[in-house]
C-alpha positions as CSV (number, residue, x, y, z in Angstrom):
1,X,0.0,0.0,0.0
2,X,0.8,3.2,-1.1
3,X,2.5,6.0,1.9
4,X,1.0,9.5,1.7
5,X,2.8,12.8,1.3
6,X,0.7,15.9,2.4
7,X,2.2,18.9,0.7
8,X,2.3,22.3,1.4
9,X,-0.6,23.1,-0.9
10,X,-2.6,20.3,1.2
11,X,-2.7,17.9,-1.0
12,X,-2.1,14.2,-0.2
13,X,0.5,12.3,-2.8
14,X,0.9,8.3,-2.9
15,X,4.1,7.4,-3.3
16,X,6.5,4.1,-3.2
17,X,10.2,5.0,-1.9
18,X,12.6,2.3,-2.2
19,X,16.0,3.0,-0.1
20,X,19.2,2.3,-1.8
21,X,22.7,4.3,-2.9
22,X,22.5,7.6,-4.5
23,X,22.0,9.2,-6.8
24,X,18.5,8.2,-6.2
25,X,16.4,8.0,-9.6
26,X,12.9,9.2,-10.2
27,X,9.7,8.7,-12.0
28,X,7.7,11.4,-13.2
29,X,4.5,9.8,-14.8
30,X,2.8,11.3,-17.7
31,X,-0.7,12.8,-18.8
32,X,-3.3,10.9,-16.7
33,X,-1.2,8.2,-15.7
34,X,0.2,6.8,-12.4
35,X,3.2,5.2,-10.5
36,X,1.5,1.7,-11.4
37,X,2.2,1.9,-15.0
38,X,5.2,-0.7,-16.7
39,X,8.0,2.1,-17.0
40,X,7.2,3.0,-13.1
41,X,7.0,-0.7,-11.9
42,X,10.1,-1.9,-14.2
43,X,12.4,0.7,-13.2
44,X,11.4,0.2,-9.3
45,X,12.7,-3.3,-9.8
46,X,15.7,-2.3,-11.7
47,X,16.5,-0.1,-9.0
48,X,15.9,-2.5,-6.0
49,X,18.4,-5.1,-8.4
50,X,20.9,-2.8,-8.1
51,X,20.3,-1.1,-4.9
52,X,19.2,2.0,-5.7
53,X,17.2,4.3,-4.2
54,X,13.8,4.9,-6.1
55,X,10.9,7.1,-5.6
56,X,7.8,6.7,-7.6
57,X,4.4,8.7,-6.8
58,X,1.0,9.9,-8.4
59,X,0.5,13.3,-9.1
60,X,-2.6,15.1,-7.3
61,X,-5.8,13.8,-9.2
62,X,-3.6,10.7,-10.6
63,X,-3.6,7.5,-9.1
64,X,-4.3,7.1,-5.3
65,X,-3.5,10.4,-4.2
66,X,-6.4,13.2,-3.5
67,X,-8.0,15.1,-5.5
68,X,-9.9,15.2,-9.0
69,X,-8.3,14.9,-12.2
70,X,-10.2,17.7,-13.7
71,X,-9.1,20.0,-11.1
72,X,-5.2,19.9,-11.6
73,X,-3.3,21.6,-13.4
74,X,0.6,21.8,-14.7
75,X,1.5,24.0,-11.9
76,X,-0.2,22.1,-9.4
77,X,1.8,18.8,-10.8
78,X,4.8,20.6,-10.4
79,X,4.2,21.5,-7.1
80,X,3.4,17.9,-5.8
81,X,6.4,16.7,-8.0
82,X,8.7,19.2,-5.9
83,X,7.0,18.1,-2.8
84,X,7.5,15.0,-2.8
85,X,11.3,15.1,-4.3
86,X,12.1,17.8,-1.1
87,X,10.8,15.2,1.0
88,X,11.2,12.2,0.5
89,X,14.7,11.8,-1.7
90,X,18.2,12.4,-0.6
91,X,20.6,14.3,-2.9
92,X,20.7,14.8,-6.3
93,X,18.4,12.6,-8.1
94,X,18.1,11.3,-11.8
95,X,14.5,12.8,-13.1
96,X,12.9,10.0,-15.2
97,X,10.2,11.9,-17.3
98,X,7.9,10.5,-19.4
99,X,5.8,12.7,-21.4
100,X,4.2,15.1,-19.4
101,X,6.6,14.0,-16.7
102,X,9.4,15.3,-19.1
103,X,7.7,18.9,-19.2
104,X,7.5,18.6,-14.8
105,X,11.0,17.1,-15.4
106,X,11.7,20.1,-17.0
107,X,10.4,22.8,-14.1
108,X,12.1,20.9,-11.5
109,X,15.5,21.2,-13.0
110,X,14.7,25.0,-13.4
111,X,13.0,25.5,-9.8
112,X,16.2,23.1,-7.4
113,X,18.7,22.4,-9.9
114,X,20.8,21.1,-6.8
115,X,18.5,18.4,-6.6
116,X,19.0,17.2,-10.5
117,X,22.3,14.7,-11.0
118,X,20.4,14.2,-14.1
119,X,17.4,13.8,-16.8
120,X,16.5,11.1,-18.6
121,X,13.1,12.4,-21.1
122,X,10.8,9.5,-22.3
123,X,8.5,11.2,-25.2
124,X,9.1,14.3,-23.2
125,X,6.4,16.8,-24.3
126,X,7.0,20.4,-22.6
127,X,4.4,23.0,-23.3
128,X,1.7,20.5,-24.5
129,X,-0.8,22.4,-23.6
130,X,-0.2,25.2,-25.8
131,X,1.6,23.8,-28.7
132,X,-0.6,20.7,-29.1
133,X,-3.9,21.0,-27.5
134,X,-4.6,24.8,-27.6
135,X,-3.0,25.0,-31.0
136,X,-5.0,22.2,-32.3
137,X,-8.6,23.2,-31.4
138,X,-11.2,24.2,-33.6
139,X,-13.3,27.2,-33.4
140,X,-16.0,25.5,-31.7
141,X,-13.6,23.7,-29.5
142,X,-11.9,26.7,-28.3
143,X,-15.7,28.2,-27.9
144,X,-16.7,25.8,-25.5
145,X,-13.5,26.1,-23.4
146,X,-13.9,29.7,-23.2
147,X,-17.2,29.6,-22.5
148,X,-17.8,26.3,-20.5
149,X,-14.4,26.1,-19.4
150,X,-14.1,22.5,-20.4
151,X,-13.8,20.5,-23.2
152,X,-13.5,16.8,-23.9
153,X,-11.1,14.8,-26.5
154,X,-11.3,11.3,-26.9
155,X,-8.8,9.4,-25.6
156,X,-6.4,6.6,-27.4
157,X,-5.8,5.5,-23.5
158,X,-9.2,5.1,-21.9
159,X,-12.8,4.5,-22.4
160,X,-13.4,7.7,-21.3
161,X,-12.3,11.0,-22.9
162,X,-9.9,13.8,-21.5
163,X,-11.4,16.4,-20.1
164,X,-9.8,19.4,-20.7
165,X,-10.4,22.7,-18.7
166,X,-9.4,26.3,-19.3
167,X,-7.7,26.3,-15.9
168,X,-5.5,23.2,-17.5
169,X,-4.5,25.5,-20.4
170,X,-4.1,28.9,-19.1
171,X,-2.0,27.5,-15.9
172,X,0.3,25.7,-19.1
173,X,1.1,29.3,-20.1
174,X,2.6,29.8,-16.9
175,X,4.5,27.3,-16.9
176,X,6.1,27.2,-20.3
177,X,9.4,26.2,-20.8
178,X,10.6,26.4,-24.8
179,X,10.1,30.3,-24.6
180,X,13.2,31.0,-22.5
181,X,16.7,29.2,-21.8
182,X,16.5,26.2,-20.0
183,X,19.8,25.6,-18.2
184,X,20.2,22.1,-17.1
185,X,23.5,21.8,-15.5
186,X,23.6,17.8,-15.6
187,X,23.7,15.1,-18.1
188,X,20.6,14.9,-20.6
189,X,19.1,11.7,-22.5
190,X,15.8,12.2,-24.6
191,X,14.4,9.3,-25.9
192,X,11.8,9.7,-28.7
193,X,10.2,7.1,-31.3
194,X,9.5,7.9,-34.6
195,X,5.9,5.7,-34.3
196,X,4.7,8.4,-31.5
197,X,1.7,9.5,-32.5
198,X,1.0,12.0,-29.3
199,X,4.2,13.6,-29.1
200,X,6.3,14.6,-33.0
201,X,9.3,14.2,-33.1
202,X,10.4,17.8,-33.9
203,X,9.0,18.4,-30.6
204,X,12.3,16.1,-29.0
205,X,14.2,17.8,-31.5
206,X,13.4,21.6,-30.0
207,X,13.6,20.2,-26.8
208,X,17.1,19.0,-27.6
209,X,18.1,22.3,-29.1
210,X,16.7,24.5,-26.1
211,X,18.4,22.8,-23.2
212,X,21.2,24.3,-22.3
213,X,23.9,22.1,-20.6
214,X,27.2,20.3,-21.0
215,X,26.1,16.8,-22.0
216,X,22.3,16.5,-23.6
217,X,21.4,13.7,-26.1
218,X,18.8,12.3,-28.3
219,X,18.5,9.1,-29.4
220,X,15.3,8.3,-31.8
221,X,13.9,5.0,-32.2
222,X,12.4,4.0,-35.4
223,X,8.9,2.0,-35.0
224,X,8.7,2.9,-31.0
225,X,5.4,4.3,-30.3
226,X,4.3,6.5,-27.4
227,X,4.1,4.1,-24.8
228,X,8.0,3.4,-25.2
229,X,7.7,-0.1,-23.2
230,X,9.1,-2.5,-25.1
231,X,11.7,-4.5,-24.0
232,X,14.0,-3.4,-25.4
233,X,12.6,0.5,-25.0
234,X,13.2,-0.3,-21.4
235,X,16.2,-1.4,-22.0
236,X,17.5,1.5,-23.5
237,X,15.7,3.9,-20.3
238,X,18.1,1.3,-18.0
239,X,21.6,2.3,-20.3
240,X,20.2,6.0,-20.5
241,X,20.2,6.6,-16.7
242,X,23.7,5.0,-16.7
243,X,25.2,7.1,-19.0
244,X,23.7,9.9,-16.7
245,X,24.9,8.7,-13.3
246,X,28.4,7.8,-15.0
């Protein structure tokens, strides 16, 4: 069972924290996903294999922790995500983000630097919000969210659709990160496949040239969808956080 981290906003995270040698890795989760998902559960075993410390956890409206789904937003996400690595990790940690998680990934290198040894990006997708959902609406679409403050897209994921809220996208524009330098002062690996069909590829590829730092990467995968979970996708997360820990 899951142990609960109330953060200074009052909201109550689940998270899994597996002692072990630093750095410490963790696992940002993406889009309407939690801790329980293959990447979380394989790289917790990994981990414990090699004696590791580990932290996995589910966002505010994710998961088990409080809270409703419709009600976060990136900022709050970010804000649970920096909870949770103040408390509950040691040191610098290896930030393991997959696609939204790469954007939070992203925030938390810019917000405690000192806390990022480095940051392994799965389908990383910074500034979704804006660049994919916002930009793709359609008049009527854009309509309801102004006016209804919600709109719903069917989801490849789940029986039920996303439910998108204005809050969701007008918190993104807050939180933006391809608009100004992004200094990561740490090893970078971004991981992208070319079969992705929720995150482009030329998104990795302006990720990869706006990060600023002394040893960023990108390796694309031909065929790997959005999922990245093969294994030997996993494998290739297990060699990437290697390279980054030396």
């Amino acid at each position: 069972m899951a142990a609960e981290l109330e953060t200074p906003q009052g909201r109550r995270i689940a998270h899994h924290v597996l002692p072990g040698k630093g750095p410490g890795v963790v696992f940002l989760g993406g889009f309407k996903s939690d801790m329980g998902g293959t990447k979380a559960v394989y790289l917790e075993a990994w981990a414990r294999a090699r004696g590791r410390a580990f932290l996995r956890f589910d966002y505010s409206g994710h998961g088990e922790s409080s809270g409703a789904f419709e009600e976060g937003s990136i900022g709050d996400w970010a804000e649970d995500a920096m909870a949770a690595i103040g408390a509950l990790t040691s040191g610098p940690q290896v930030l393991v983000g997959s696609s939204m998680g790469g954007w939070i990934s992203c925030l938390v290198a810019r917000a405690m630097p000192e806390k990022v040894a480095g940051f392994v990006g799965i389908a990383a997708a910074p500034d979704f919000t804006e660049d994919s959902m916002w930009a793709g609406f359609d008049d009527s679409q854009r309509a309801a969210l102004t006016g209804q403050g919600r709109v719903e897209l069917p989801s490849a994921y789940a029986d039920s659709p996303y439910v998108i809220t204005r809050r969701l996208i007008e918190d993104g524009r807050e939180n933006l990160v391809l608009r100004q330098p992004l200094k990561i002062d740490a090893p970078v690996r971004l991981l992208q496949g070319t079969a992705d069909e929720d995150v482009e590829t030329s998104v990795a590829l302006r990720l990869l040239d706006h990060i600023e730092g002394p040893d960023v990467r990108l390796t694309l995968v031909q065929g790997a969808d959005h999922r990245f979970s093969t294994p030997a996708c996993l494998a290739m997360i297990e060699t990437a956080i290697d390279e980054v820990t030396g």
